[in-house]
N, CA, C and O atoms as a Tinker XYZ file with bonds, in Angstrom:
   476  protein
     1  N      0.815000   -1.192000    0.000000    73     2
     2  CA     0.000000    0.000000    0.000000    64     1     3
     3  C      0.861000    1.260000    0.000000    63     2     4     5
     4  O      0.732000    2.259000   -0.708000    81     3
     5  N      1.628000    1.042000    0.798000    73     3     6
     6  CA     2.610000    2.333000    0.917000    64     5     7
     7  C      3.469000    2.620000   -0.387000    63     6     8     9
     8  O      4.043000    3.707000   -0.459000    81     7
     9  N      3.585000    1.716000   -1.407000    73     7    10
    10  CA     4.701000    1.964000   -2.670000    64     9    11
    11  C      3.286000    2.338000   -3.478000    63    10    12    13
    12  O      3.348000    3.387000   -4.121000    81    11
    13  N      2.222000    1.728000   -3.518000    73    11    14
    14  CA     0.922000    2.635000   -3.979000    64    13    15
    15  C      1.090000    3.856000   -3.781000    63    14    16    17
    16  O      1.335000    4.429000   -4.843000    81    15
    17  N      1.075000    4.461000   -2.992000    73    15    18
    18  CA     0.993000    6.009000   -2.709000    64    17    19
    19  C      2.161000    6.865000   -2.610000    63    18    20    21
    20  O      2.106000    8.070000   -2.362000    81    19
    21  N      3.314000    6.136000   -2.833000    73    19    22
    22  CA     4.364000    6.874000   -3.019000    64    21    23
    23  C      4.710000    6.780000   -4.351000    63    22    24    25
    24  O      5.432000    7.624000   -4.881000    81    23
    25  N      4.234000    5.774000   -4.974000    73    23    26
    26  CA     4.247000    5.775000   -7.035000    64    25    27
    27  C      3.393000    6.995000   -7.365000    63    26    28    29
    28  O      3.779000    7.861000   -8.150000    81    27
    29  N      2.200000    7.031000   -6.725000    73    27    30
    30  CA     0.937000    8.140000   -6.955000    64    29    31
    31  C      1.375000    9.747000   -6.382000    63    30    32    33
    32  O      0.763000   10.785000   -6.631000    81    31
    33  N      2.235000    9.642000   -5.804000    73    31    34
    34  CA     3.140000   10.702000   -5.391000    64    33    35
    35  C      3.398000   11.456000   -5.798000    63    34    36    37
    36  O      2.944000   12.600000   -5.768000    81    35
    37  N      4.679000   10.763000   -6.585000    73    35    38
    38  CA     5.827000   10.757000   -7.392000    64    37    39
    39  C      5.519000   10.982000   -8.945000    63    38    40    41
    40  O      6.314000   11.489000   -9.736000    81    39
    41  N      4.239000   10.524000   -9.252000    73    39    42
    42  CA     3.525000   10.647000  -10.482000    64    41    43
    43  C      2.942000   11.688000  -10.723000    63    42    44    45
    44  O      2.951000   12.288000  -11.798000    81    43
    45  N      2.247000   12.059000   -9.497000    73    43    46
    46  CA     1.652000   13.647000   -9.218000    64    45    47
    47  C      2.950000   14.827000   -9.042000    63    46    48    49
    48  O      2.777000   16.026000   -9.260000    81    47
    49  N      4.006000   14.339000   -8.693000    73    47    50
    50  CA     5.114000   15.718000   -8.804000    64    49    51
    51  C      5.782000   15.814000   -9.927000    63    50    52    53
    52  O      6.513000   16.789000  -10.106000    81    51
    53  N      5.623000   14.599000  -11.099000    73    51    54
    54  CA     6.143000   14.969000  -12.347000    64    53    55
    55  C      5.179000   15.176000  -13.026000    63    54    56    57
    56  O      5.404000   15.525000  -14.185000    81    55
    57  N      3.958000   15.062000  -12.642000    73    55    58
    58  CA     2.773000   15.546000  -14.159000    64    57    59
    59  C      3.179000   17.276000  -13.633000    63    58    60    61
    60  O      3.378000   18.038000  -14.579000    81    59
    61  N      3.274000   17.750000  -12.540000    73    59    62
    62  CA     2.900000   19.190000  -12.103000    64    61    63
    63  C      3.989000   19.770000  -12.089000    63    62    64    65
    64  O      3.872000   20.862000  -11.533000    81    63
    65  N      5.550000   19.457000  -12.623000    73    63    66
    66  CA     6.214000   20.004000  -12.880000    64    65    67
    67  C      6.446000   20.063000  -14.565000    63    66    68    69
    68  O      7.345000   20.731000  -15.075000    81    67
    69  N      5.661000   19.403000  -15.187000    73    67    70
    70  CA     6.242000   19.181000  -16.879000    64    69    71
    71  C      5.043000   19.870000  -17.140000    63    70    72    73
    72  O      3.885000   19.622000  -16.804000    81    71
    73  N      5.765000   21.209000  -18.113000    73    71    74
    74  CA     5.297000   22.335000  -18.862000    64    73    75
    75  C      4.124000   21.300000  -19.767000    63    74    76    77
    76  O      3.982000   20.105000  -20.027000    81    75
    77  N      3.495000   22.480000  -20.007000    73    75    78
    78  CA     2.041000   22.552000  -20.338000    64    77    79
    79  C      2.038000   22.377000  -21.724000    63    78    80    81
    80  O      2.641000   23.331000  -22.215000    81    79
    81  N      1.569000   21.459000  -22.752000    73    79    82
    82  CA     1.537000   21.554000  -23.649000    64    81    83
    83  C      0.835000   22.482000  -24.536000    63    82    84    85
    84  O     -0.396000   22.496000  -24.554000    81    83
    85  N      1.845000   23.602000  -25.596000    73    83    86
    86  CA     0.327000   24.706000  -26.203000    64    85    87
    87  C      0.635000   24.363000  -27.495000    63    86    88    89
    88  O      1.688000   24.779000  -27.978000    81    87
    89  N     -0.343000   23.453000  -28.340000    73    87    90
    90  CA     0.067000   23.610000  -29.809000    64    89    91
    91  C      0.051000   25.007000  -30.655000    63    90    92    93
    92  O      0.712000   25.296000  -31.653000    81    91
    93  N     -1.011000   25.862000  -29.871000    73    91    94
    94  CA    -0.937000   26.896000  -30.448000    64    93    95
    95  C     -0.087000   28.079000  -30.761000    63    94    96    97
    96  O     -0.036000   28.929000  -31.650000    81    95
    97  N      0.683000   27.731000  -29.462000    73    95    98
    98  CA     1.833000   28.442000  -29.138000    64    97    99
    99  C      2.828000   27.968000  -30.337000    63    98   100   101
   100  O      3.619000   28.758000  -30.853000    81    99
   101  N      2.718000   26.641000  -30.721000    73    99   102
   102  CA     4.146000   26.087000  -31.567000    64   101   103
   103  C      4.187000   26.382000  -32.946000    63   102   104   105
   104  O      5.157000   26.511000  -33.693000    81   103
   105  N      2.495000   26.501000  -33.245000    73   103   106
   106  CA     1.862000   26.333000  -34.309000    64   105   107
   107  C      2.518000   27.999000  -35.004000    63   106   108   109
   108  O      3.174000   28.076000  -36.043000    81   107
   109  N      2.105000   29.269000  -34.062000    73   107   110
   110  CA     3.108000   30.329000  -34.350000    64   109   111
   111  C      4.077000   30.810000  -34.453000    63   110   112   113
   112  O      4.317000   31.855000  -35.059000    81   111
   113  N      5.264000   29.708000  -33.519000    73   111   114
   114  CA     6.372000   29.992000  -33.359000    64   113   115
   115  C      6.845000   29.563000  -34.596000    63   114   116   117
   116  O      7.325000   30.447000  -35.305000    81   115
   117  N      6.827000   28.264000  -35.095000    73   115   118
   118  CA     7.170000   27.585000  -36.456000    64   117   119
   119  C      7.120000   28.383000  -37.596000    63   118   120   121
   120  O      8.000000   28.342000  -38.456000    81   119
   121  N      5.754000   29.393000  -37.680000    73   119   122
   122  CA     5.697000   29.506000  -38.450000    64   121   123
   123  C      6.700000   31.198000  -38.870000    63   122   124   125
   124  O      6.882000   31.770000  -39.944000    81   123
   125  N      7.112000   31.498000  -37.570000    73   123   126
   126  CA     8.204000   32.470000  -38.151000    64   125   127
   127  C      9.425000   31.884000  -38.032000    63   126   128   129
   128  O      9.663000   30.959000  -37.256000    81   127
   129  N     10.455000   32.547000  -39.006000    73   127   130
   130  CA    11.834000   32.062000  -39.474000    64   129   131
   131  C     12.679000   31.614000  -38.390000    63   130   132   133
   132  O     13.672000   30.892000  -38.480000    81   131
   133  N     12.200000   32.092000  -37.424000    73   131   134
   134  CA    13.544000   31.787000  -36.342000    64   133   135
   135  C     13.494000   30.818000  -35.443000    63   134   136   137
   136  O     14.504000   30.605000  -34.772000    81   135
   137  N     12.286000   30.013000  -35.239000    73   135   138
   138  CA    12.289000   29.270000  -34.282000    64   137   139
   139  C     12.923000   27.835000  -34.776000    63   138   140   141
   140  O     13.084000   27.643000  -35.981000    81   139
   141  N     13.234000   26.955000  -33.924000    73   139   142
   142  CA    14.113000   25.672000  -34.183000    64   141   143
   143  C     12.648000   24.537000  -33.332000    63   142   144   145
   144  O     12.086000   24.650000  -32.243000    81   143
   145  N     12.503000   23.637000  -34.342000    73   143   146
   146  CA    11.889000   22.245000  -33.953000    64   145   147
   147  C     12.785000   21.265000  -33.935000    63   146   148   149
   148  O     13.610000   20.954000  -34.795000    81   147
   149  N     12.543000   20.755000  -32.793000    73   147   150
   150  CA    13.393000   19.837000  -31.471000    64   149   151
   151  C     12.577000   18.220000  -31.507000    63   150   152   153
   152  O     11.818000   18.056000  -30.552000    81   151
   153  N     12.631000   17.504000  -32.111000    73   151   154
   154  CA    12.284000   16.130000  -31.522000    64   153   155
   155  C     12.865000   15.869000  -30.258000    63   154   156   157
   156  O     14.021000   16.248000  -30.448000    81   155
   157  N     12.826000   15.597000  -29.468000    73   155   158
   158  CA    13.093000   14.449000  -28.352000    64   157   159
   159  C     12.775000   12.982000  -28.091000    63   158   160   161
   160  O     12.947000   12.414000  -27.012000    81   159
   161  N     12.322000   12.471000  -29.131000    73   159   162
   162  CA    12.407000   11.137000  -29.257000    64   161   163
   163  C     13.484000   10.791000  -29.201000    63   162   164   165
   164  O     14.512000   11.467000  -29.146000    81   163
   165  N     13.255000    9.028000  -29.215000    73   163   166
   166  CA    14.716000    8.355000  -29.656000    64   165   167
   167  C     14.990000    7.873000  -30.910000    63   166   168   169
   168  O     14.100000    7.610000  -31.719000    81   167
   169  N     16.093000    7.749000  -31.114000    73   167   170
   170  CA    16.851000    7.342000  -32.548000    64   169   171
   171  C     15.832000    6.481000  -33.325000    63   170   172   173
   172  O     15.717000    6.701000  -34.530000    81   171
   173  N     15.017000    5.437000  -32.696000    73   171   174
   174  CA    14.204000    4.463000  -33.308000    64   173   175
   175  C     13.309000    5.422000  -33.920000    63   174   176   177
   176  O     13.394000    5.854000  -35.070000    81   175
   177  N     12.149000    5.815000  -32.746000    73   175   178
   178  CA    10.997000    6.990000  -33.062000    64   177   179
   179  C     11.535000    7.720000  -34.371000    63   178   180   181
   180  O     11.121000    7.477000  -35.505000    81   179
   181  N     12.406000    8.544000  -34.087000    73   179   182
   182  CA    12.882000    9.347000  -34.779000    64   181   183
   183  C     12.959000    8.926000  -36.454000    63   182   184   185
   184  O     12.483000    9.615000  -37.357000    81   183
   185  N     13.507000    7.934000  -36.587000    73   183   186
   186  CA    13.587000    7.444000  -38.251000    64   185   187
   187  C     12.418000    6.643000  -38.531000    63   186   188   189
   188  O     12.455000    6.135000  -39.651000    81   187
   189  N     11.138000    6.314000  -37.675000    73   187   190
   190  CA    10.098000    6.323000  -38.607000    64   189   191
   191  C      9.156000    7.086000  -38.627000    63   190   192   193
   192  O      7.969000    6.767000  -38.558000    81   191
   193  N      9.725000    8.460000  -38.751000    73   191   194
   194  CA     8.646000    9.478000  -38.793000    64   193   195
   195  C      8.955000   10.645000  -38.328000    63   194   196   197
   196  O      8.658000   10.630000  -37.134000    81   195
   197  N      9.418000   11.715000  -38.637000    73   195   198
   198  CA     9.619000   13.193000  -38.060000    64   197   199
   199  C      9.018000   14.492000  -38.607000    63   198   200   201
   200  O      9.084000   14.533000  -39.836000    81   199
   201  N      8.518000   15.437000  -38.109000    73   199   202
   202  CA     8.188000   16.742000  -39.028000    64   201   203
   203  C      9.152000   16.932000  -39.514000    63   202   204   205
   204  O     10.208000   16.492000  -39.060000    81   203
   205  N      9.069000   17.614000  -40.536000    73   203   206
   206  CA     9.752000   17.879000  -41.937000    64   205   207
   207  C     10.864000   19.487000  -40.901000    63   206   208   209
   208  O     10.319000   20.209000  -40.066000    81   207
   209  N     11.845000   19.574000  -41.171000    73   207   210
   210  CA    12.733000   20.539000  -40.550000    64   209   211
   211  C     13.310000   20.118000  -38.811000    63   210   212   213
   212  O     14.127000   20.843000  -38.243000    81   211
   213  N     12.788000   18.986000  -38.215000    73   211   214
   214  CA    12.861000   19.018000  -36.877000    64   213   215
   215  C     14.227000   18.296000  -36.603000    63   214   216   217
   216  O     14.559000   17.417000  -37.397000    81   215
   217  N     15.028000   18.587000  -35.569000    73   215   218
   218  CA    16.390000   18.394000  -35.327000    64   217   219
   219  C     16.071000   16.947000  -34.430000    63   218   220   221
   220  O     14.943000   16.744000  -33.979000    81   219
   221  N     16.608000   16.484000  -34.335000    73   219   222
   222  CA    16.809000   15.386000  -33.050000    64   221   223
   223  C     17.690000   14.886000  -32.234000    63   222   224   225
   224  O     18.653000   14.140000  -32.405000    81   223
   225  N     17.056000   15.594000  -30.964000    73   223   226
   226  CA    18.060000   15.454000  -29.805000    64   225   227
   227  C     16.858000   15.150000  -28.541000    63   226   228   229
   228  O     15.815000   15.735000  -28.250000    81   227
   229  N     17.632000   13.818000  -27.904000    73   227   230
   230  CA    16.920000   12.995000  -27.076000    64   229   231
   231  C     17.115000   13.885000  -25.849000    63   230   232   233
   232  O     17.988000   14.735000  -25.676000    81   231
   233  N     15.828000   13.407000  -24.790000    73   231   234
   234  CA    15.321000   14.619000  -23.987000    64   233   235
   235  C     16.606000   14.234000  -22.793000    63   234   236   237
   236  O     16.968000   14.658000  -21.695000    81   235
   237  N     16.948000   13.331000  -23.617000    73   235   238
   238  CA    18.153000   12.942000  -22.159000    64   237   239
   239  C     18.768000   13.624000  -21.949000    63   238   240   241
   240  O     18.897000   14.116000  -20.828000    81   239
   241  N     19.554000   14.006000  -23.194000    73   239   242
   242  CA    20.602000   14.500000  -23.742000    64   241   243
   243  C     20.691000   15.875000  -24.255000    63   242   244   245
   244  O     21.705000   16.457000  -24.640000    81   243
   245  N     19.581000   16.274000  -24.208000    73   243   246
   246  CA    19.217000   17.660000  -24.314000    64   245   247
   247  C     20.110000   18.562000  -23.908000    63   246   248   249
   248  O     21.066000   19.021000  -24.534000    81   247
   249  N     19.721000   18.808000  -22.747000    73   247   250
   250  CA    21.190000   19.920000  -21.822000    64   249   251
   251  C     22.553000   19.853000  -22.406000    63   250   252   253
   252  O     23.167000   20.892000  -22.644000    81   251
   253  N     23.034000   18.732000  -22.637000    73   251   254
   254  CA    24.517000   18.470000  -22.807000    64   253   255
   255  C     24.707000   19.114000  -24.758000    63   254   256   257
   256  O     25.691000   19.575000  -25.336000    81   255
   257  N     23.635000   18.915000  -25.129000    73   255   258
   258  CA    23.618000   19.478000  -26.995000    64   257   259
   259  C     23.119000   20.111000  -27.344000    63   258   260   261
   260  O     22.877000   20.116000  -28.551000    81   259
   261  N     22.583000   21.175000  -26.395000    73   259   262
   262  CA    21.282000   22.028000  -27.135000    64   261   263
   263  C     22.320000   23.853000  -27.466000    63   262   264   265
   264  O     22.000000   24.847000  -28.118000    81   263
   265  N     23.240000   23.609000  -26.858000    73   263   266
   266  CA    24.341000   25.130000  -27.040000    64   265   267
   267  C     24.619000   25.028000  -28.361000    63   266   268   269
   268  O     24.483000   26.099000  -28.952000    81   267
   269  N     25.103000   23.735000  -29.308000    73   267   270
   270  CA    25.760000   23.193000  -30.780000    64   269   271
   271  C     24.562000   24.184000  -31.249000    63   270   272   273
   272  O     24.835000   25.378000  -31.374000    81   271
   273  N     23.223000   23.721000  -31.519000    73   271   274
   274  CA    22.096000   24.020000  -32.323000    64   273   275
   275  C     21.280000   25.654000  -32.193000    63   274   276   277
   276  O     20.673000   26.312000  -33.039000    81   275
   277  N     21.554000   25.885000  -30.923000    73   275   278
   278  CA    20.804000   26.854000  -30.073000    64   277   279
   279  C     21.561000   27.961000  -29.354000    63   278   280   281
   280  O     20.885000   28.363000  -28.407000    81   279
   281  N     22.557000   28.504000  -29.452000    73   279   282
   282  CA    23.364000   29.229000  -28.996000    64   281   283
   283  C     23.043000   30.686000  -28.431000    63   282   284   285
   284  O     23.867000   31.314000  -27.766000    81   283
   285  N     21.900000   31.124000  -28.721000    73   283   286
   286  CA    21.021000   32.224000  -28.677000    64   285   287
   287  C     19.398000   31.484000  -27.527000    63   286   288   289
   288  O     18.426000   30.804000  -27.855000    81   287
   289  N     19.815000   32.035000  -26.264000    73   287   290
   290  CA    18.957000   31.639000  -25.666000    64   289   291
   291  C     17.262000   31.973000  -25.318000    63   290   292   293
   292  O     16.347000   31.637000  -24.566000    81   291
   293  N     17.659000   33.072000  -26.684000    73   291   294
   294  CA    16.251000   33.954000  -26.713000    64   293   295
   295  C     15.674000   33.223000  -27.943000    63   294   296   297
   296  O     14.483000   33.409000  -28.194000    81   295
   297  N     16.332000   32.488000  -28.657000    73   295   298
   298  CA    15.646000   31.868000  -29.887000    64   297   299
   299  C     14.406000   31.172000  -29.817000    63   298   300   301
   300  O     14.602000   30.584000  -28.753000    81   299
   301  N     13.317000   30.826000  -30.167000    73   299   302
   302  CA    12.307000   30.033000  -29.818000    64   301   303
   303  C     12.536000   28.896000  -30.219000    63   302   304   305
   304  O     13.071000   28.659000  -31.303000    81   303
   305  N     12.023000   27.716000  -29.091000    73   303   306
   306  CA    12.712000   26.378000  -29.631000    64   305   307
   307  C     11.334000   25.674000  -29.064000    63   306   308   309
   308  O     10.802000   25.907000  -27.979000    81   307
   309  N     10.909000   24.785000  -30.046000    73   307   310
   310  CA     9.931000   23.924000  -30.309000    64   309   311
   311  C     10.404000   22.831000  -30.001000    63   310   312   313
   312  O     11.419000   22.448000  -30.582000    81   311
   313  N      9.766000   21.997000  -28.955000    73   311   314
   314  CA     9.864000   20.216000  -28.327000    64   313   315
   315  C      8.667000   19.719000  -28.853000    63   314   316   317
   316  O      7.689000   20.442000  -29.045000    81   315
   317  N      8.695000   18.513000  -29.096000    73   315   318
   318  CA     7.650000   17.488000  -29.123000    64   317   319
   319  C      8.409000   16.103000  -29.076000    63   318   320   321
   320  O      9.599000   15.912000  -29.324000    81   319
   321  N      7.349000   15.081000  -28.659000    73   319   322
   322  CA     7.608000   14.103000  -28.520000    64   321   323
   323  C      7.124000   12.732000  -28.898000    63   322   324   325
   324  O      7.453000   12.353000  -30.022000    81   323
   325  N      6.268000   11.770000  -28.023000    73   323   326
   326  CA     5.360000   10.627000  -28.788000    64   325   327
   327  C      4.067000   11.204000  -27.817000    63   326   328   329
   328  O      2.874000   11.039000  -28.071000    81   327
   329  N      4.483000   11.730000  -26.957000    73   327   330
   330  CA     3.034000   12.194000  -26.094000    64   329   331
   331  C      2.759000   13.508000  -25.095000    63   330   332   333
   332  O      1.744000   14.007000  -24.609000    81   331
   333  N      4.392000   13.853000  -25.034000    73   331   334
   334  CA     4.269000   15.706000  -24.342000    64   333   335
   335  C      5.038000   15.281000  -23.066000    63   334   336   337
   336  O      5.367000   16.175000  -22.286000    81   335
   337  N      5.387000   13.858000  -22.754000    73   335   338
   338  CA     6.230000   14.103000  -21.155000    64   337   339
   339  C      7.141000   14.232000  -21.558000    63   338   340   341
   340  O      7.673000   15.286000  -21.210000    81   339
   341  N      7.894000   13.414000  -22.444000    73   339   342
   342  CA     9.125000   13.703000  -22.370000    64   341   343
   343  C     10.015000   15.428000  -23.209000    63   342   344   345
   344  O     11.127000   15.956000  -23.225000    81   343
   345  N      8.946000   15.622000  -23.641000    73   343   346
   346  CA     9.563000   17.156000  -24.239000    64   345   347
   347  C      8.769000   18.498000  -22.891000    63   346   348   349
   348  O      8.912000   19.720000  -22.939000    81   347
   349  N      8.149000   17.866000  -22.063000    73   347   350
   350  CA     8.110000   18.592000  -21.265000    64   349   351
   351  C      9.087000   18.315000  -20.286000    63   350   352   353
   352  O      9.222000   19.132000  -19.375000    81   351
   353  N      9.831000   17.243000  -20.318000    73   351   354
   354  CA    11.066000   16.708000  -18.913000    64   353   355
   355  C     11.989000   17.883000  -20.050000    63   354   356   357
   356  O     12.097000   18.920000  -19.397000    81   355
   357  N     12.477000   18.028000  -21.068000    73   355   358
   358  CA    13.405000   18.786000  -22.065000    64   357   359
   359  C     12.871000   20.193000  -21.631000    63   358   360   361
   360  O     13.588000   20.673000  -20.753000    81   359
   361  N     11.808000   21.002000  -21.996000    73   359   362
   362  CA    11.492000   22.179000  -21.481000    64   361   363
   363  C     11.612000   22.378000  -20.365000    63   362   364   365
   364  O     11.757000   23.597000  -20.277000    81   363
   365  N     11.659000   21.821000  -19.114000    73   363   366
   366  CA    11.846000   22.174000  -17.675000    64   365   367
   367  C     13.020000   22.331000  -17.896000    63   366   368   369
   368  O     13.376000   23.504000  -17.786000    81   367
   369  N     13.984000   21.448000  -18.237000    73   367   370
   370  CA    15.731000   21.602000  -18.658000    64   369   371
   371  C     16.316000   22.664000  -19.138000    63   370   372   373
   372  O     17.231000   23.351000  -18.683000    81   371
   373  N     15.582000   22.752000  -20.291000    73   371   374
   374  CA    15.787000   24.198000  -21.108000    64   373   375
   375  C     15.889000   25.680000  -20.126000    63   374   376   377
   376  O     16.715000   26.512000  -19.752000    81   375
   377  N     14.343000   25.324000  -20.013000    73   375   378
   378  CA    14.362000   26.678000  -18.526000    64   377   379
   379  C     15.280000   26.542000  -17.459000    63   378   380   381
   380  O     15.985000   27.532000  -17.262000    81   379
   381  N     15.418000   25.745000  -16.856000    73   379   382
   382  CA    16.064000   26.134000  -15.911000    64   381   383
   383  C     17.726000   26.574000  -16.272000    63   382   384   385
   384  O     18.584000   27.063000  -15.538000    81   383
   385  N     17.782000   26.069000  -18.115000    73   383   386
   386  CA    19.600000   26.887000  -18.428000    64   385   387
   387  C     19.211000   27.855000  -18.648000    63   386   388   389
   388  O     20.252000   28.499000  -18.518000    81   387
   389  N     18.346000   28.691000  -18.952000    73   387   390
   390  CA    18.060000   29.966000  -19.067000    64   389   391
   391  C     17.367000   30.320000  -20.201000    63   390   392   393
   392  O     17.166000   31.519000  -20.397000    81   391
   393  N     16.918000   29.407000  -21.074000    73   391   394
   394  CA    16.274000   29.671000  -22.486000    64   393   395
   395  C     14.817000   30.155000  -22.557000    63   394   396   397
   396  O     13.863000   29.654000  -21.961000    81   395
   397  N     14.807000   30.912000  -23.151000    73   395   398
   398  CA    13.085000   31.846000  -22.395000    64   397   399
   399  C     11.945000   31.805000  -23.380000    63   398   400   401
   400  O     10.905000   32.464000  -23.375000    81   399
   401  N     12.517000   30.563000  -24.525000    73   399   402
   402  CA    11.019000   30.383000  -25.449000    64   401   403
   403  C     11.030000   28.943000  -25.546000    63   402   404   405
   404  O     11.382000   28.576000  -26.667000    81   403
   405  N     10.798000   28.128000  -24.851000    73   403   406
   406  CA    10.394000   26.645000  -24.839000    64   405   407
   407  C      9.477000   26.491000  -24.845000    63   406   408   409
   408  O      8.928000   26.860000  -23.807000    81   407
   409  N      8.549000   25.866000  -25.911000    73   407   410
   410  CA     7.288000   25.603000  -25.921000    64   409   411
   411  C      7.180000   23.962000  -26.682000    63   410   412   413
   412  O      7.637000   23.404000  -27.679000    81   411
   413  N      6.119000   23.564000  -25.318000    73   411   414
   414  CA     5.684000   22.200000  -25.899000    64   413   415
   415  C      4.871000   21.897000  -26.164000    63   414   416   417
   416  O      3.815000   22.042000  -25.548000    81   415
   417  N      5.126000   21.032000  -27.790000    73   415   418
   418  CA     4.412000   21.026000  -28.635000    64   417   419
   419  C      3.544000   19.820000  -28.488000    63   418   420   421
   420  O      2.469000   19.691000  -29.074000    81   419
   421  N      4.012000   19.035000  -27.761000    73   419   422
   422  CA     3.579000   17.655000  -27.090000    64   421   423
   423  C      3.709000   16.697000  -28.138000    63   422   424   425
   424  O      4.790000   16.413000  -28.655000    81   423
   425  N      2.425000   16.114000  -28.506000    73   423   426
   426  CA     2.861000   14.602000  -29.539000    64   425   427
   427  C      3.034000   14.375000  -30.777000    63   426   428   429
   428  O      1.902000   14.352000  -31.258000    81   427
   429  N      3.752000   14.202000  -31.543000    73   427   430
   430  CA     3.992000   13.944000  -32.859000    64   429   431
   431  C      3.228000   13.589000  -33.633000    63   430   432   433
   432  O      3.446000   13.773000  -34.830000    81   431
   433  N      1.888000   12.858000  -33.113000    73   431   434
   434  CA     0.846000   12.005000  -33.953000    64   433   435
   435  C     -0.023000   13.388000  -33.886000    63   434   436   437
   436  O     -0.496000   13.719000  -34.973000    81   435
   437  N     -0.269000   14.128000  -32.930000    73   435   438
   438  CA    -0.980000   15.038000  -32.748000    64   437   439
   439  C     -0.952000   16.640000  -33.318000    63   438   440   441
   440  O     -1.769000   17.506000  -33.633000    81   439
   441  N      0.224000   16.503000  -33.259000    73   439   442
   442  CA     0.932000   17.785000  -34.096000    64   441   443
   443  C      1.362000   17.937000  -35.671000    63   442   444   445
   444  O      1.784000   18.969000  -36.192000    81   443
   445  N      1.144000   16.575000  -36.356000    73   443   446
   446  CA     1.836000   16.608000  -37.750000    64   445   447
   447  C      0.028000   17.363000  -38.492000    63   446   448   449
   448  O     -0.012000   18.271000  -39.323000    81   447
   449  N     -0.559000   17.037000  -38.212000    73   447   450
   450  CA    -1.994000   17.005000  -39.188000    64   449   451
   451  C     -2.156000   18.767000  -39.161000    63   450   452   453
   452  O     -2.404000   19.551000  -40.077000    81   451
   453  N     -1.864000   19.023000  -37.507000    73   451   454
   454  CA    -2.094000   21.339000  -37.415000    64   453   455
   455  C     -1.047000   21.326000  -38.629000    63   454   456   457
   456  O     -1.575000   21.681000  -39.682000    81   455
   457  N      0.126000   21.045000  -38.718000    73   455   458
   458  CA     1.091000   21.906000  -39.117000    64   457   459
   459  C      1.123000   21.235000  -40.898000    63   458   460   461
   460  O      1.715000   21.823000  -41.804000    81   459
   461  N      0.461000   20.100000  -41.058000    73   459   462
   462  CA     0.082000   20.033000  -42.472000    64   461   463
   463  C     -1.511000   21.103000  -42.946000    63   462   464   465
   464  O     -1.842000   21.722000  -43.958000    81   463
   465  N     -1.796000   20.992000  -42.334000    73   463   466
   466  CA    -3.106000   22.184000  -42.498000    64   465   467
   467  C     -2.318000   23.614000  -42.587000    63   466   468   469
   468  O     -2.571000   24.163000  -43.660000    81   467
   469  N     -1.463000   24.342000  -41.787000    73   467   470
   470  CA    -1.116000   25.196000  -41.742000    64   469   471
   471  C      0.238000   25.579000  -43.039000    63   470   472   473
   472  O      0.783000   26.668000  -43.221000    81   471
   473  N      0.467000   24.361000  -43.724000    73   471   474
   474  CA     1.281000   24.510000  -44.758000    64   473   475
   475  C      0.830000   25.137000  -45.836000    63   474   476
   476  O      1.565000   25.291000  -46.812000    81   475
């Protein structure tokens, strides 16, 4: 009972720390010149299926590679993922190095159809 409620915990302090998914937010950022789209999938995910322009760097690994791509911490940088946690575990990251336009875009299945409409 007790690993019950400490899983339910622990589950409740990472849904309420991982940024909020706004497609709408991504849906604008994309569509001006400067922003950068970020997969955070993994290598597998990643090669069967990506938006068209999106970089890929795993949410692991994020922090340690995101200076190469992103060097300008005011740049707007677009995450998504297979469902919005793990590019929201990448946006908490982001923020806390200091990058002040992270927006998550959340799921890949969910996000390809706005941004083919919006083409």
């Amino acid at each position: 009972m007790r690993l019950i409620l400490l899983l339910t915990s622990l589950f409740a302090i990472l849904t309420a720390q991982a940024g909020e998914i706004d497609q709408a937010a991504a849906i604008s950022a994309l569509q001006r010149g400067d922003s950068l789209l970020i997969d955070v999938r993994s290598a597998e995910e990643f090669a069967q299926g990506a938006l068209p322009g999106a970089i890929r760097i795993g949410h692991e690994e994020i922090a340690a590679r995101i200076a190469s791509v992103a060097p300008d911490k005011d740049q707007p940088l677009v995450l998504y993922c297979r469902s919005g946690r793990r590019s929201a575990l990448a946006q908490q990251s982001l923020e806390e190095m200091g990058y002040s336009q992270v927006i998550n875009a959340g799921a890949y299945d969910d996000l390809l159809p706005l941004l083919e409409h919006h083409e």
